[in-house]
N, C-alpha and C positions, 0 to 999 in steps of 0.2 A: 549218743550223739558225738561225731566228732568236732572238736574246736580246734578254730587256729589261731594261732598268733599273727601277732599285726606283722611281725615280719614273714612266716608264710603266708602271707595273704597278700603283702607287697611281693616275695617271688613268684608267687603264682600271677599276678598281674603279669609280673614282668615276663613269665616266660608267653602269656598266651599274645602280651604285645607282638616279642618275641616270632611266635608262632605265625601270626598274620603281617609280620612283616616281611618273610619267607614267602610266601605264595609270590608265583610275578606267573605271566603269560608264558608261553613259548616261545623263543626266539628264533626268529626266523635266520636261517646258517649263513652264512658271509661265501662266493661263491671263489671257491681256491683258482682259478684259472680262466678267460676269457673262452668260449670255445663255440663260436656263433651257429655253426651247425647242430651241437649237440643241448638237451635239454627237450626238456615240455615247450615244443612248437609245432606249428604244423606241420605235419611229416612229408615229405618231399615228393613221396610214390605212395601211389594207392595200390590197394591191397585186398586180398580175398574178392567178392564180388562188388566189391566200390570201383569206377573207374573215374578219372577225372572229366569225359567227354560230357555226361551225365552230372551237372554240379547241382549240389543239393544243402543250402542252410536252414537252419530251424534256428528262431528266434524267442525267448521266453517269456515271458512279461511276471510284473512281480504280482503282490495277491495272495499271499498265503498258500493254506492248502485248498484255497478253491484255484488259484493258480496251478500252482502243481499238479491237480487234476484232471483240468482243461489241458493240460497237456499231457499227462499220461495219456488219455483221450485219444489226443494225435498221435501221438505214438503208437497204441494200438491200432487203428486205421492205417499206419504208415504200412505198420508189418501186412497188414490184410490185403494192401491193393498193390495186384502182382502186375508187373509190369514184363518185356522183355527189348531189353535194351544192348544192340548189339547182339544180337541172336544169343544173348543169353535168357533164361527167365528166373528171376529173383521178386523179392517186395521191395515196393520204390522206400522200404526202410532201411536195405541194402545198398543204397544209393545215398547216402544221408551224409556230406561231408566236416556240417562244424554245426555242432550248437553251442549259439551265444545265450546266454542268462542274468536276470537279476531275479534276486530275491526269492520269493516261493517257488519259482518256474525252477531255480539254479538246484534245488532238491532232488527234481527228476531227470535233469541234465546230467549231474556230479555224480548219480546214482547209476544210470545208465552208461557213462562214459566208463565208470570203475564194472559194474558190473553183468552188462549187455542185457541179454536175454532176461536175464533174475528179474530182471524189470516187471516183468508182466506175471509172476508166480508171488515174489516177495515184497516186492514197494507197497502195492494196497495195504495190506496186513500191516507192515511192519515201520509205515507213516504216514499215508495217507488216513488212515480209519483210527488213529490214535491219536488223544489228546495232548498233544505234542504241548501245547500253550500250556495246561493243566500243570504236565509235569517241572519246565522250566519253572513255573513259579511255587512248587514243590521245592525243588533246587532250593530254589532261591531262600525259600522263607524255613528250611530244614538247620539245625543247630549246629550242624555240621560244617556248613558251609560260612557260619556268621564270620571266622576268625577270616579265610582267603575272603572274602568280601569286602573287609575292614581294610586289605592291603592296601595299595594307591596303584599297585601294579598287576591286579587283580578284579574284576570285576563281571557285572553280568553276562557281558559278549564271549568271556574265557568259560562261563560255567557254562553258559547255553552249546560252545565249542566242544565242548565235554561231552555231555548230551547226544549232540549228533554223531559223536567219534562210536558212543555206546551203544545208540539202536540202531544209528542209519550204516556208517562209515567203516567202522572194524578196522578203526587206526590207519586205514589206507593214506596214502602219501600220493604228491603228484607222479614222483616217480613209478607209482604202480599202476597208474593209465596205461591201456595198452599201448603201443605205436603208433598202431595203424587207425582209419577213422572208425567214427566220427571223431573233430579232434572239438573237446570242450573247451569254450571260455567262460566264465564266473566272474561276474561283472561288480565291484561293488566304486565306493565314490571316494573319491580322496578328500577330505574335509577343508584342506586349504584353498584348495582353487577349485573347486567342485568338477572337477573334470573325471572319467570314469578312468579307474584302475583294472586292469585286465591280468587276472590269474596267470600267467604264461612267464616261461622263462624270457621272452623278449622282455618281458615288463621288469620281470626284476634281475634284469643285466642292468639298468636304469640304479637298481637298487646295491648293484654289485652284490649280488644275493645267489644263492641255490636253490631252487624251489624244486628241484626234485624229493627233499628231505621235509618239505613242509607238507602239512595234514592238511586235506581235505575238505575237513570237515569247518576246521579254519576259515578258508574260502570262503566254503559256503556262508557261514557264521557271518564271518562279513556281509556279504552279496544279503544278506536280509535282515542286517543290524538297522529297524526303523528309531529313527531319532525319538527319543527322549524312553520306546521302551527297555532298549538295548542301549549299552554303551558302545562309543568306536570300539574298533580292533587295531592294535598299533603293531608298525611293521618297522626294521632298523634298515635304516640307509647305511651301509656299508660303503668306504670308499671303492672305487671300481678296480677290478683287479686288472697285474700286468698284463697288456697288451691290449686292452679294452681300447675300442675306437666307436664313436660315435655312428651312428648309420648314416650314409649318404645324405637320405629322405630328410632326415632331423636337420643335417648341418644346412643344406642348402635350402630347406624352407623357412631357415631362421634369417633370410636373405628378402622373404615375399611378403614383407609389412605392407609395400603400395600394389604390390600385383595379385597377391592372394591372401585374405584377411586371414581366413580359415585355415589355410592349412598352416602358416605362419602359427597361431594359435595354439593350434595340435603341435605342431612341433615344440616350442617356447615352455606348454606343459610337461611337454612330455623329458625336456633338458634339464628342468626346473632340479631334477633329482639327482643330476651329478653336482647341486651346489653342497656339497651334501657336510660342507662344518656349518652352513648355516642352516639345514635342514634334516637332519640327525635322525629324524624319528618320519614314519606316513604313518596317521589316520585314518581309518576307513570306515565308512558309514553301508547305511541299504545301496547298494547300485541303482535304483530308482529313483535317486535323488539327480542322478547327471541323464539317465535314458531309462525311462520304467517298462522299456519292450525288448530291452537286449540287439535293438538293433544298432544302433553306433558302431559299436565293434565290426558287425557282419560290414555296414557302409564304409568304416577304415577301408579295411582290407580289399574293398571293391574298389576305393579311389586312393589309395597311394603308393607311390610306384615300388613302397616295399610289401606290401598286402599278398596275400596268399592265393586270394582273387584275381588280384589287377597282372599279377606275374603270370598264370593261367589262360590269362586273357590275351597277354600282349602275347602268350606265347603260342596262340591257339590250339589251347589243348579242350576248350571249353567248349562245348555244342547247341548242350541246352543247360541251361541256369535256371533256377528254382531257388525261390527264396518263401519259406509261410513261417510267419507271423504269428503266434498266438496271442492275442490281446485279452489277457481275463479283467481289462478294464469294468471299476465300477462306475454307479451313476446314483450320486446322490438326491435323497427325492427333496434336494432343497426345501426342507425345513425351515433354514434361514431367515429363508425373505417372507417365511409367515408368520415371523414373529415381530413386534414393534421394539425388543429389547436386544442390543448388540450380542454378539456372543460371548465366551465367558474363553477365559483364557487357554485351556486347553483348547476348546475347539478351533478358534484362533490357529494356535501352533499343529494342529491336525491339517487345516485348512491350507494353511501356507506351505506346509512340507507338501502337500498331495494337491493342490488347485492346477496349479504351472502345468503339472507332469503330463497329465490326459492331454492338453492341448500341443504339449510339445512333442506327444509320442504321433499324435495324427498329425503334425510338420515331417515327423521325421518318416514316417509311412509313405506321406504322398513325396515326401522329395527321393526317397527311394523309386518311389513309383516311376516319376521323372525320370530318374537317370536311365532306368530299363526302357522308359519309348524314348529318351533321348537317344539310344545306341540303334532302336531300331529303325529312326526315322534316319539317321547319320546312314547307316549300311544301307536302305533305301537310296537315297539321295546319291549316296557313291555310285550304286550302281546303276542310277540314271544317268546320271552322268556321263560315265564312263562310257556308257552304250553310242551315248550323243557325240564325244570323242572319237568313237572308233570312227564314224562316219568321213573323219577330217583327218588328212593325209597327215604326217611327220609332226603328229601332236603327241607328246609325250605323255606316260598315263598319268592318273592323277593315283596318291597314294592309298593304300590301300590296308585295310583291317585286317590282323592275323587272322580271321573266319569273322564269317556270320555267323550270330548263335541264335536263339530262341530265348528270351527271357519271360520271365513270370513270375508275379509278386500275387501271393495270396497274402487275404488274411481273416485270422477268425477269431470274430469279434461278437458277444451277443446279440450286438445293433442290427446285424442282420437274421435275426427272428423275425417273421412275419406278425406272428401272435403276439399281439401288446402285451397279455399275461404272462407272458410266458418271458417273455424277452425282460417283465419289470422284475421277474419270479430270480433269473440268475444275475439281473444288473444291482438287485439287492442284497445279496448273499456277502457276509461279510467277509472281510478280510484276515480273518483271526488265523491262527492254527491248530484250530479245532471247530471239527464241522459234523453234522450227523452222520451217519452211514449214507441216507436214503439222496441227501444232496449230494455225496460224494459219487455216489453213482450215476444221481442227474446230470453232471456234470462230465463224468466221464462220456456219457452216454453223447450229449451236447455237443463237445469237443470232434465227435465222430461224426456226426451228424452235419456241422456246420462245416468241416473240411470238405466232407462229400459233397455239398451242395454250391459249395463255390464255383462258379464260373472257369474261374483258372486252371482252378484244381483239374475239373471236369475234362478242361482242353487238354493239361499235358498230360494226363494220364492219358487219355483217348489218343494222343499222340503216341502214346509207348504200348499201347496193345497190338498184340502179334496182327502181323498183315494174312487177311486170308487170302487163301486161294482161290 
């Protein structure tokens, strides 16, 4: 048997202190130069068979791997239904311009934006059908890991980062995104002012940051860090580099406190980051904590006049618009209220992280909804209008929309199952990261099924099928 002395046994403490006080996160890179065109944004000109006429979002919602699922699901339906748009003929998956995501959903996003096609050979295998949840607390509770644990600049959200960089990721960085689309955003929540942080080098010029050098899997890491399983992910506010100028949108909606609550707001968060000796450091939590369907992001960029959307619009390059929704919303079968004893503290903080979120993703669904027949009732009305003018000699026209376009808001929700079993069968499926085979297939299956079946869906595809002769 070996023995030590109390003084090896004091350096050995000290080295393995030592040891774990060495582990820290990855720091995300300070960005050497202002260069507003270049970076992880949306790319200017579309590409291969994407056109801009043809606009196409996908939205993710969070959920786990039955999230991520449910949209794989879409995804594969996307590729299947061939469309021909502009007498070309492609799948309307060819047509797909930005997916936005939070949390489970941000898995098949991050995946497919780095890897395209692999999507539909490699994803099921290699995360969807794996006990993803199993291994992180593997991680977690492995000897190895106890000393980087112990850091203070080290913890769960870096190892589970790790994780994804090993099975899913393959160390990809933003910079290794293709170009061209779809362009992904990966949503997660800034912990001070719970407002949603967006993946994209716009976001972290905010940060005076490079995000072409940062991992991936990071991102993602965030975008599904749920409170109290996962720790935040911290990110360095950098001072902004020379020439760095504020975006128009920001400076002058920090002017709309009595004209426009909202976007005054948006902007106000969004400036909060150049305070940055008193703000040093972002937090970032699940992105389901500020939007749990990934749509915020998509509605930005539709309503403000730096959006990638709204620029599209005003320039009439947009025809027909298409926005679907994946909602892998659950439905708790309220246990609650059948018991006569309050709940217990966990469920409590379960409750309050996730009660808010379903009702405010169906706000944020229908107020999408809105702005699409507010556009169509607006081109409507002009063009009565107008017609009613002509009639009247030396009347000046009234102003006019860069195009009329076509919009349409799907969305796929389990709610819309006919079959009560069936619809309580995937409204109860949990949230975990780890699911049997036979539900991950139900789900994928679902996913296909419930696109097809939507109304909208129905219309704009029947919209884009070849005209006979």
């Amino acid at each position: 048997m070996i023995s030590l002395s109390k003084h090896s046994i004091a350096a050995l403490a000290f080295l393995l202190l030592a040891l774990a006080g060495c582990a820290h996160y990855p720091l995300n890179e300070p960005l050497a130069s202002y260069q507003p065109d270049q970076g992880y944004r949306f790319p200017a000109v579309a590409s291969g068979k994407n056109t801009d006429s043809l606009f196409v979002c996908l939205a993710f919602s969070g959920g786990g791997t039955r999230a991520a699922s449910l949209a794989y699901g879409v995804m594969e339906k996307l590729r299947a239904t061939k469309i021909v748009w502009k007498g070309v003929e492609k799948s309307l998956l060819d047509e797909v311009d930005c997916i936005s995501s939070v949390s489970g959903g941000s898995f098949t996003a991050a995946y497919y934006g780095l890897f395209g096609d692999r999507l539909f050979s490699d994803f099921r295998p290699d995360f969807l059908e794996r006990n993803i949840q199993g291994e992180l607390t593997a991680k977690a509770l492995s000897p190895l890991n106890w000393l980087r644990l112990a850091s203070p600049n080290f913890s769960r959200i870096d190892l589970a980062a790790e994780h994804y960089d090993e099975v899913l990721f393959g160390g990809k960085t933003f910079g290794d995104l293709p170009a061209g689309r779809p362009f992904i955003l990966l949503n997660a929540t800034n912990l001070a002012n719970g407002d949603g942080f967006e993946f994209t080098q716009d976001q972290f010029d905010f940060l005076g940051s490079d995000i072409s050098r940062y991992p991936v899997a990071r991102a993602v890491a965030a975008s599904s860090a749920f409170p109290v399983l996962l720790s935040p992910l911290s990110l360095k506010n950098y001072p902004s580099p020379p020439g760095y100028r504020v975006p128009k949108d920001i400076a002058n909606a920090q002017e709309d406190f009595y004209d426009n609550r909202r976007r005054y707001q948006w902007a106000r968060n969004r400036a909060s980051y150049l305070t940055q000796a008193e703000r040093p450091y972002v937090h970032l939590m699940d992105g389901g904590l500020a939007d749990n369907i990934g749509l915020r992001a998509i509605e930005n960029a539709y309503l403000r006049s730096s959006g990638f959307i709204r620029k599209r619009l005003n320039d009439g390059e947009i025809e027909k618009f298409l926005i679907i929704v994946v909602n892998a919303r659950t439905q708790d079968q309220d246990a609650l209220s059948r018991s006569e004893h309050p709940p217990g503290l966990l469920t409590v903080a379960y409750k309050t992280a996730t009660i808010s979120l379903d009702n405010f993703s169906f706000e944020t669904i229908e107020f999408m909804k809105e702005l699409q027949t507010a556009r169509k009732q607006t081109q409507t009305m002009l063009s009565a209008c107008q017609q009613k003018l002509d009639a009247c000699p030396d009347q000046p026209p009234l102003p006019k929309l860069a195009k009329s376009i076509e919009p349409y808001v799907v969305e796929v929700n389990f709610e819309a199952l006919p079959d009560p079993a069936r619809r309580q069968y995937f409204l109860g499926l949990p949230t975990t990261f780890a699911l049997p085979h036979k539900d991950i297939g139900a789900l994928i299956e679902v996913g296909q099924e419930l696109l097809g079946n939507d109304p909208a869906y129905q219309a704009v595809v029947e919209s884009l099928r070849p005209v006979k002769p």
